[in-house]
N, CA, C and O of each residue as an XYZ file, in Angstrom:
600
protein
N       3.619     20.669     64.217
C       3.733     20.071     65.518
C       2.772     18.893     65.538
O       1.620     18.977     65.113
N       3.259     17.886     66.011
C       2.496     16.505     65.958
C       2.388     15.588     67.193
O       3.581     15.476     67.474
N       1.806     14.954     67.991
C       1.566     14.356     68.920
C       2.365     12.801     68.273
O       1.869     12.303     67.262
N       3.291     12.289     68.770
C       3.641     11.064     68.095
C       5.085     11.158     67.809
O       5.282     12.010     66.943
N       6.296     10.523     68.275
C       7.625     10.298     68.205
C       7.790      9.379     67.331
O       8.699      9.747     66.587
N       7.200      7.888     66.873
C       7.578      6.492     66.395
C       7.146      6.784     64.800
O       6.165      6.055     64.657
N       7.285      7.200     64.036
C       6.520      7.510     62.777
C       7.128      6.055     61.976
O       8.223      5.661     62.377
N       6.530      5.360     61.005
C       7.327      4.415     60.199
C       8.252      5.464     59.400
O       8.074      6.682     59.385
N       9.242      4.780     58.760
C      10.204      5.448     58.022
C       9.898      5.996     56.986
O      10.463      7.034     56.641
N       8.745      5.310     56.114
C       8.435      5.605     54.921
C       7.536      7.395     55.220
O       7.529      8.218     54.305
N       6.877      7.700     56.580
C       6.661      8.849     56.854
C       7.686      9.289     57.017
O       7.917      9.762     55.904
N       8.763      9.556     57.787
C       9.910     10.161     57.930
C      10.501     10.561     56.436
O      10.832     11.739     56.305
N      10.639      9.800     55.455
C      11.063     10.272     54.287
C      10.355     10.959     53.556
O      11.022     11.786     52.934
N       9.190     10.988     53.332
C       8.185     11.800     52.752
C       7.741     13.183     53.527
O       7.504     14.175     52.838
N       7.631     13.250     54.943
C       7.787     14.590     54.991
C       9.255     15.145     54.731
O       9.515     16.168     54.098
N      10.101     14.349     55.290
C      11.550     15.022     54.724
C      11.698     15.704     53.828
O      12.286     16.771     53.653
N      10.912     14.799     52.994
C      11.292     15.489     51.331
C      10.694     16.639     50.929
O      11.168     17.425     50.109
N       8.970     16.818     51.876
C       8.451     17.837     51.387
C       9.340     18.636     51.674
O       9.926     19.276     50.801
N       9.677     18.779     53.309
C       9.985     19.731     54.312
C      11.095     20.645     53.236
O      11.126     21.815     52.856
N      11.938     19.448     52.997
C      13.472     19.862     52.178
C      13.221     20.709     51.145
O      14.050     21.576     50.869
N      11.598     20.533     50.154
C      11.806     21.491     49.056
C      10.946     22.902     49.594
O      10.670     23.924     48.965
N      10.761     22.667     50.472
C      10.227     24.405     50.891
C      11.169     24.651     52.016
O      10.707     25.349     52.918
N      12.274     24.268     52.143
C      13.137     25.283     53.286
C      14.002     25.921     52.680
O      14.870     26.411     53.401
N      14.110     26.149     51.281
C      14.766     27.181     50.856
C      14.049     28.489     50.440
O      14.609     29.500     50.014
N      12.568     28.288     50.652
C      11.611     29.137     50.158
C      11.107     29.574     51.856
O      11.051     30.775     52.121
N      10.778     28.610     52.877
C      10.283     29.047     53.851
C      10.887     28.137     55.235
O      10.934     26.907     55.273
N      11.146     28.687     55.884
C      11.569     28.035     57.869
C      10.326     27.112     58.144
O       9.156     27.475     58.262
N      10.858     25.783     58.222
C       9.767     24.706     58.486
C      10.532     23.683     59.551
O      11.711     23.735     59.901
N      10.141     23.322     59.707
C      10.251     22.579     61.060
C       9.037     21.519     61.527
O       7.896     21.973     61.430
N       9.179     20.167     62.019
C       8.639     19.036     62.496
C       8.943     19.322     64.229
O      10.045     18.973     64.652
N       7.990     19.931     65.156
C       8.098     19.746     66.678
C       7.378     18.260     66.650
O       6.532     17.942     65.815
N       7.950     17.256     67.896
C       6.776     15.845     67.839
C       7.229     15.392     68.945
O       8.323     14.934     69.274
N       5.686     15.679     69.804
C       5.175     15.940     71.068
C       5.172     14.346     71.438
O       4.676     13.606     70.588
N       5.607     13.844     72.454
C       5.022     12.499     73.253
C       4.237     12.323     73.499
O       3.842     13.185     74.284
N       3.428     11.467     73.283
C       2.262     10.614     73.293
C       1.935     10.224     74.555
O       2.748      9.494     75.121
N       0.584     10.645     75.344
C       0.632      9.966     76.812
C       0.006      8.537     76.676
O      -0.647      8.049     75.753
N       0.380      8.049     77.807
C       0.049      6.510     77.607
C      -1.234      6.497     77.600
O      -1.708      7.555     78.015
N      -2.238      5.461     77.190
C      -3.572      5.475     77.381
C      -3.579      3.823     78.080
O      -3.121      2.837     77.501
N      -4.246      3.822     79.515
C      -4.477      3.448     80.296
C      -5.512      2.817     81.045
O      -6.235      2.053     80.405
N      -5.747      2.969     82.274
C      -7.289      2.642     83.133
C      -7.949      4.531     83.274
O      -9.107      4.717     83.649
N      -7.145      5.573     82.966
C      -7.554      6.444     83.540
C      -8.380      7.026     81.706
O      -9.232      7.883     81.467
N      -7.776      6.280     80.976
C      -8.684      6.368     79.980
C      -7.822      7.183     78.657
O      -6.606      7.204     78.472
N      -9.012      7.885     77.764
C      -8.433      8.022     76.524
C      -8.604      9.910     76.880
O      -7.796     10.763     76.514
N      -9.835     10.144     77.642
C      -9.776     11.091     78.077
C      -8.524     12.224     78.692
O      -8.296     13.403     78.423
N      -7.785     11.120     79.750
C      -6.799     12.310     80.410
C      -5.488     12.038     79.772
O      -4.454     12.641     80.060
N      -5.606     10.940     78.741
C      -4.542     11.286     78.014
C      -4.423     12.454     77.136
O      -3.403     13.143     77.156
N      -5.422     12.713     76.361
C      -6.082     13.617     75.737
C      -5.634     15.272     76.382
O      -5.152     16.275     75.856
N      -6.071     14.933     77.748
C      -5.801     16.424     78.286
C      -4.277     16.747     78.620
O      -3.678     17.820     78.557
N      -3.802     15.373     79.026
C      -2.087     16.006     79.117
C      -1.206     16.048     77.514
O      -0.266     16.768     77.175
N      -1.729     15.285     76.966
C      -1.316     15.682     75.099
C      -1.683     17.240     75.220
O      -0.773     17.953     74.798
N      -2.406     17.687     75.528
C      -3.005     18.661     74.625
C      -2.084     20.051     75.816
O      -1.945     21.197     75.387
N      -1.583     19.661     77.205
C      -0.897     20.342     77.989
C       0.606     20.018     77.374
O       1.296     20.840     77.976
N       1.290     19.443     76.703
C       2.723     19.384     76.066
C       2.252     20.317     74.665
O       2.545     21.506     74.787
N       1.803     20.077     73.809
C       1.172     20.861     73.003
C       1.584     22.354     73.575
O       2.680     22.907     73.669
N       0.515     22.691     73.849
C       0.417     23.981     74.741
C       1.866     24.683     75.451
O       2.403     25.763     75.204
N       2.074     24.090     75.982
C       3.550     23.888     76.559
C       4.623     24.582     74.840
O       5.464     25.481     74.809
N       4.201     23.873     73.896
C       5.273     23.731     73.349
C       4.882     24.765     72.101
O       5.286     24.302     71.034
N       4.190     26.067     71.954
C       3.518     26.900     72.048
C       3.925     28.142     72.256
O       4.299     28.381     73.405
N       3.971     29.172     71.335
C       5.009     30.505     71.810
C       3.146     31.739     71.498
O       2.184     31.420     70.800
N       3.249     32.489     71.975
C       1.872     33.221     72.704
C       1.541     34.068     71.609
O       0.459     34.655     71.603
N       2.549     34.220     70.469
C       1.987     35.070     69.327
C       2.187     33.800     67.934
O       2.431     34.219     66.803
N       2.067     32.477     68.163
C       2.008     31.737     67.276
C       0.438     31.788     66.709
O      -0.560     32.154     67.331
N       0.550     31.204     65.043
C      -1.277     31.470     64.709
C      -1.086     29.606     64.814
O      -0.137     28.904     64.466
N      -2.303     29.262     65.385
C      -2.386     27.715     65.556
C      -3.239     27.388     64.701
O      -4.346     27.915     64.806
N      -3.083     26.763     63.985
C      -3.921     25.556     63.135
C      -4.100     24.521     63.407
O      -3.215     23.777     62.985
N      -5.271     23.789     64.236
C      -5.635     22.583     64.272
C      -6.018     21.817     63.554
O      -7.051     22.157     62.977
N      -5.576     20.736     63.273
C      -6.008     19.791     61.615
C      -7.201     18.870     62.631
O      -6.896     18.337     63.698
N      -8.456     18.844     62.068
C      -9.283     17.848     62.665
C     -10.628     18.002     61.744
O     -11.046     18.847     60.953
N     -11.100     16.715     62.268
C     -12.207     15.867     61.099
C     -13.471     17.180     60.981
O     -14.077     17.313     59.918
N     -13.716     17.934     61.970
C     -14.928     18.846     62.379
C     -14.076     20.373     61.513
O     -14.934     21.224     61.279
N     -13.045     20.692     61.173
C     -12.096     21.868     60.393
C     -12.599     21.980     59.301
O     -13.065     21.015     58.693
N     -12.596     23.500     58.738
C     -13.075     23.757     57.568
C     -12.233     22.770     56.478
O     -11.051     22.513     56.708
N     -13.037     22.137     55.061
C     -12.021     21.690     54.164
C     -11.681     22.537     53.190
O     -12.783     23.067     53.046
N     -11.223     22.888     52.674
C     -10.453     23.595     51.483
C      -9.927     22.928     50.166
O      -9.273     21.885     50.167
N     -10.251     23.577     49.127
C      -9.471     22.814     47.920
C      -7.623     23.330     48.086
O      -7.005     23.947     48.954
N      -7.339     22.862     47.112
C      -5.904     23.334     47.205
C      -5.362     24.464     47.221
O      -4.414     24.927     47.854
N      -6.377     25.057     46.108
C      -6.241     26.177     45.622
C      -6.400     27.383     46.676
O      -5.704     28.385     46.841
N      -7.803     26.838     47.467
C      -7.938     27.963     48.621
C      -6.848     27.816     49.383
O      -6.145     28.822     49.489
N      -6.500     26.820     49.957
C      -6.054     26.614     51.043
C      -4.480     27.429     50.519
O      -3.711     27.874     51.371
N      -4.167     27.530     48.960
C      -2.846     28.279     48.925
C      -3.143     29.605     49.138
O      -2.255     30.355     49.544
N      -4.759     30.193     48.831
C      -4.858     31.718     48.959
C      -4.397     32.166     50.860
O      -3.695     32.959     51.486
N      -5.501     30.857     51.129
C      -5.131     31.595     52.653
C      -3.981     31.729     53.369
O      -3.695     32.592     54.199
N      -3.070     30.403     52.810
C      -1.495     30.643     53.417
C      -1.345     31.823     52.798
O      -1.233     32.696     53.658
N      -1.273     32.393     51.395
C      -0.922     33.219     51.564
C      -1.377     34.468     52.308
O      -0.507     35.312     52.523
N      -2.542     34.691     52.708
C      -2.597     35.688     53.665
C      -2.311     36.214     54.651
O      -2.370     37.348     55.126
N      -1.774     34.650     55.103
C      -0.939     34.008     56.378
C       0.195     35.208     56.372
O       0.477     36.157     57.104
N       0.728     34.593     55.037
C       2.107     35.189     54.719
C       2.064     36.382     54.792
O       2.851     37.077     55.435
N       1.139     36.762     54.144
C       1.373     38.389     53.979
C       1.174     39.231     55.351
O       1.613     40.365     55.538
N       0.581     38.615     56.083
C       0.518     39.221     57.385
C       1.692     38.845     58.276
O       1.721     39.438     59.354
N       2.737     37.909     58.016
C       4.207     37.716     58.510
C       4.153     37.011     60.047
O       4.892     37.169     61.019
N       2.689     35.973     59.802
C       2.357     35.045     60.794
C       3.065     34.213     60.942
O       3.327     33.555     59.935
N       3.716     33.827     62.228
C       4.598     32.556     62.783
C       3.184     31.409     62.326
O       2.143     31.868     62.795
N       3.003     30.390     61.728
C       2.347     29.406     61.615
C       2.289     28.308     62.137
O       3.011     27.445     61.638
N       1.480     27.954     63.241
C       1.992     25.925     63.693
C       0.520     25.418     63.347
O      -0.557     25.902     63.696
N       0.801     24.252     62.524
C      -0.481     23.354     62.406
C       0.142     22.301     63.311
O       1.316     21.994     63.516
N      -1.125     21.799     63.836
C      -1.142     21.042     64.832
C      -1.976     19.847     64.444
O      -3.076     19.795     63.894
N      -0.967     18.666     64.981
C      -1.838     17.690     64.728
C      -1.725     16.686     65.573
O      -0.629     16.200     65.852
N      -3.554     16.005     66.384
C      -3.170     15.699     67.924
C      -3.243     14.231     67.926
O      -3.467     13.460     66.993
N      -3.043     14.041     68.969
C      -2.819     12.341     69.320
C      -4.201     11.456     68.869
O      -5.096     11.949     68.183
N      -4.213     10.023     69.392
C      -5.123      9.179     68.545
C      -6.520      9.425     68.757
O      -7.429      9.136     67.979
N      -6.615     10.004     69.920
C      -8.275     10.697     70.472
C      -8.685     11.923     70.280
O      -9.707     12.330     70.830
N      -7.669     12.975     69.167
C      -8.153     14.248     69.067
C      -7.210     15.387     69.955
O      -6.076     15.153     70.374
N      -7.871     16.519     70.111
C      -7.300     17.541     71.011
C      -8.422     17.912     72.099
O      -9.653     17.938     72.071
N      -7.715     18.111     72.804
C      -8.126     18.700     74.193
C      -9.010     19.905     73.674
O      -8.879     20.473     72.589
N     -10.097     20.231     74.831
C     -10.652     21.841     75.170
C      -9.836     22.696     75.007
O      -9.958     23.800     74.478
N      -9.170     22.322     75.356
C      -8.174     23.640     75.525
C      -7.130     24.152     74.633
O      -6.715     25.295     74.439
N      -6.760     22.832     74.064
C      -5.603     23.232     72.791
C      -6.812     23.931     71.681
O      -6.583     24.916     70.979
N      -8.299     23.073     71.718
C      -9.247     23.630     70.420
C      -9.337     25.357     70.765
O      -9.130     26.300     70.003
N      -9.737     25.352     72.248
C     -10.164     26.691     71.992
C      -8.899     27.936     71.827
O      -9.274     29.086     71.599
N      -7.220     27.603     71.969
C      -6.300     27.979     71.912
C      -5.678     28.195     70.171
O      -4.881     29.021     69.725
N      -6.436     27.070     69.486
C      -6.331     27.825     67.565
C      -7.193     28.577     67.403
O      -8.318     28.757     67.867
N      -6.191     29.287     66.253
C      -6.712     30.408     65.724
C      -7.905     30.048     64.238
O      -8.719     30.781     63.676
N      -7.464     28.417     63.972
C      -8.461     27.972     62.965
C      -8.480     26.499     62.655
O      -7.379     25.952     62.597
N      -9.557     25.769     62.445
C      -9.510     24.336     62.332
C      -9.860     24.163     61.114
O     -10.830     24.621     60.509
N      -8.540     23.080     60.571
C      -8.539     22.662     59.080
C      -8.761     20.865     59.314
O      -8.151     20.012     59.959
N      -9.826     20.862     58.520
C      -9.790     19.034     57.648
C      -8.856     18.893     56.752
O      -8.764     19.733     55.857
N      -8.117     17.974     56.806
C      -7.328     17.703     55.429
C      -8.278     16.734     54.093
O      -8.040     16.538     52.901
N      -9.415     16.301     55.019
C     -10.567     15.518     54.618
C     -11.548     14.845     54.845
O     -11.379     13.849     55.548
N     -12.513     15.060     54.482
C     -13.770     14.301     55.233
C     -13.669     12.502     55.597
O     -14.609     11.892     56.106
N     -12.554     11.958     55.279
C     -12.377     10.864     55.256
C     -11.691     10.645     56.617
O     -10.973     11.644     56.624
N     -11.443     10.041     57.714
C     -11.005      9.860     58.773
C      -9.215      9.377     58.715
O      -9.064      8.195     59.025
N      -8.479      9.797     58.521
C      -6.695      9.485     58.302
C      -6.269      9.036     59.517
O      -6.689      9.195     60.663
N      -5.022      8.229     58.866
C      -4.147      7.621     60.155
C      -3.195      9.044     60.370
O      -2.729      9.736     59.465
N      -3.050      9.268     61.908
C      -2.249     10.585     62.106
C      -0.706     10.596     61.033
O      -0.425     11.653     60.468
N       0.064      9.543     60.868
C       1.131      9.066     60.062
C       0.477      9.823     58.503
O       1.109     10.837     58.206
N      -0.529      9.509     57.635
C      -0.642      9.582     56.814
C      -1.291     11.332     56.520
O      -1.239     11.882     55.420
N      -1.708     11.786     57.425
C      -1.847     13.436     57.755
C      -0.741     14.076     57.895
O      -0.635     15.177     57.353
N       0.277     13.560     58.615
C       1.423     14.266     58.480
C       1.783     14.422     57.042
O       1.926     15.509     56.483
N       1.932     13.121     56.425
C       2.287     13.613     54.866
C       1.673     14.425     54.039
O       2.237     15.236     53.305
N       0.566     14.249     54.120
C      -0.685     14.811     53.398
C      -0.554     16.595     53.683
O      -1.026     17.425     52.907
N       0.208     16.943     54.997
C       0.215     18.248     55.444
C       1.039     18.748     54.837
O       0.968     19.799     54.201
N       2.265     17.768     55.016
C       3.281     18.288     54.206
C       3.349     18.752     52.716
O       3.754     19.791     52.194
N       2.663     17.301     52.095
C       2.667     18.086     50.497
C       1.980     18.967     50.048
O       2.339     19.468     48.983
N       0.520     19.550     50.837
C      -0.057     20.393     50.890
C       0.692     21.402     51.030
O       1.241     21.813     50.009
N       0.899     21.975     52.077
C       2.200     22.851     52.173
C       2.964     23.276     51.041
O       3.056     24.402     50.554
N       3.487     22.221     50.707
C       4.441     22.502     49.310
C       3.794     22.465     48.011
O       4.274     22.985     47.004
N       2.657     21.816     48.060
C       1.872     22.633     46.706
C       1.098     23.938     46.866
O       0.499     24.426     45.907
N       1.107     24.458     47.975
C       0.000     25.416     47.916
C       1.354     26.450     47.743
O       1.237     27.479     47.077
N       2.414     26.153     48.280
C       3.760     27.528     48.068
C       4.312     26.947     46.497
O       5.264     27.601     46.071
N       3.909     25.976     45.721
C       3.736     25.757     44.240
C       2.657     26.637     43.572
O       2.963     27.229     42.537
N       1.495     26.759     44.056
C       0.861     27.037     43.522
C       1.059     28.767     43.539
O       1.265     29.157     42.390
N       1.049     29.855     44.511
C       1.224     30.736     45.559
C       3.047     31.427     43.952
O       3.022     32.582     43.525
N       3.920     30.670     43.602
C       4.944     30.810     43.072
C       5.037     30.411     41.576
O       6.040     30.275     40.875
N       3.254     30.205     41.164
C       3.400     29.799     39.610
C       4.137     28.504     38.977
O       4.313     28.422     37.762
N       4.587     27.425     39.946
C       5.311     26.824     39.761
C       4.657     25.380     39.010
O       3.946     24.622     39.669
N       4.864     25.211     38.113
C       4.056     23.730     37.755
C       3.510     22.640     38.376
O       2.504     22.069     37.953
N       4.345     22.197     39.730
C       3.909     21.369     40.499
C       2.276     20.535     40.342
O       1.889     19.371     40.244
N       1.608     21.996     40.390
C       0.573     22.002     40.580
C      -0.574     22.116     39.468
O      -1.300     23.106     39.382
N      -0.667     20.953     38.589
C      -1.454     21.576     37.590
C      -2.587     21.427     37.198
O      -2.604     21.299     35.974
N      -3.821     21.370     37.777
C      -5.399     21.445     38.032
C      -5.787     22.691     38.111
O      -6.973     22.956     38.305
């Protein structure tokens, strides 16, 4: 789930592609939340009504993953152990990833865990991808599959 409708194309094809090679292995799906305008009332209450569509868009036994700069980082490798634990416990999964100012109070204190994709600050466009192939290498890695070979 992503805060952001306008993605350039070259994102649109690259998560596609991840998306495409793990939906025969796993139910994946792109939700992508509208963006509130940012205004005179600031970056703030955009922030809080992003983070109320979010929420909104949100089922009450989902495990939430927030992707943000302050989230534990993980190598690949971990990050495939813990999906799989994910898995093995037969967790509905949404990583979340929020508009240009972050997430709200409320969406933070509403995950169940906050992931960095990296200590480096990303354009939300280029996190989406980055989520994606993560994703599909860590269910590479998780399946013995070469993909992945470090």
């Amino acid at each position: 789930m992503a805060v952001g409708t306008r993605m350039p194309e070259w994102v649109r094809a690259a998560c596609d592609e991840y998306l495409k090679r793990l939906s025969g292995a796993l139910a994946v799906s792109l939700t992508e939340i509208e963006p509130a305008r940012r205004d005179a009332a600031g970056a703030a209450s955009a922030t809080v009504l992003e983070g109320s569509r979010l929420l909104a868009a949100l089922r009450p036994a989902d495990h939430v993953i927030a992707l943000e700069e302050r989230g534990r980082g993980l190598t690949s490798r971990e990050f495939a152990t813990w999906l799989g634990e994910r898995m093995q416990q037969g967790e509905d999964l949404v990583f979340v990833i929020g508009g240009a100012d972050g997430f709200s109070a409320q969406v933070l204190a509403r995950s169940n865990f906050r992931l960095s994709l990296s200590p480096l600050t990303l354009p939300h466009a280029l996190a989406r991808v980055l989520l994606c192939e993560q994703l599909y290498r860590a269910h590479s890695i998780l399946g013995n599959h070469p993909y992945h070979r470090a």
